[in-house]
C-alpha angles and dihedrals in degrees: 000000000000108000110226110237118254120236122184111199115203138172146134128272127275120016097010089056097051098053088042092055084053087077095051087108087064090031079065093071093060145057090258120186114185126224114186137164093239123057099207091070094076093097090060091072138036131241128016106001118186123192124211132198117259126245152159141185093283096053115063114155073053089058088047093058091045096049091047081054087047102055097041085042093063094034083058100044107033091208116194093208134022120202124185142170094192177211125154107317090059098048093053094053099040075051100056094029088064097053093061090058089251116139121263135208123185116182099179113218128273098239097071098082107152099042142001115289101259088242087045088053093054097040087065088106102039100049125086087199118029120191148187119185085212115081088209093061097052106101124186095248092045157345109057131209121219094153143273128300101201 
């Protein structure tokens, strides 16, 4: 019996979830669990949903917090793969996902045209795959451009 991989999909709210949503139809092919800063966005997907608690640079105790649900978050589920578009939820679980050898996946949001998100700068070594969706911002060395998703 062949095990289906386990994906777990994470981002923020906003924005991030919506480019991430835009992948359901390859989520599809996985056992995909959600993680996502509002709760209420549960109904938007099917099958196991988590909600974390949203944070940024200014707020610390607030990162702490973040990190702490991350890391419980990828001990519980045991995801094979970990995909994100962005901020710091998924930066924090693509970190400790990584640590623990799974594959990572960051697709940095559209709407940073001009220059790497701050959170997709810093998840460079942590990431397997590391994507832009602007062809002016691949580099040879990283990140790389297959396209947009919105």
């Amino acid at each position: 019996m062949n095990k289906k991989v386990k994906l777990l999909a994470v981002s923020s709210s906003g924005g991030h979830w919506i480019q991430l949503n835009r992948l359901k139809n390859v989520f599809e092919k996985y056992d995909t669990v959600f993680a996502c800063t509002d709760p209420s966005l549960k109904s938007t997907v099917k099958g196991k949903f988590y909600s974390l608690h949203d944070a940024n640079m200014w707020d610390k105790l607030g990162l702490v917090k973040l990190f702490l649900q991350s890391m419980w978050l990828i001990l519980k589920i045991r995801p094979d793969v970990v995909i994100s578009t962005g901020a710091a939820p998924g930066f924090f679980c693509i970190v400790v996902a990584k640590v623990f050898r799974k594959k990572t996946i960051w697709l940095d949001s559209i709407a940073n045209a001009e220059e790497m998100s701050l959170a997709g700068k810093k998840i460079k070594p942590f990431a397997d795959v590391w994507l832009t969706q602007w062809p002016e911002i691949e580099k040879a060395n990283g990140p790389a451009y297959k396209g947009q998703v919105l």
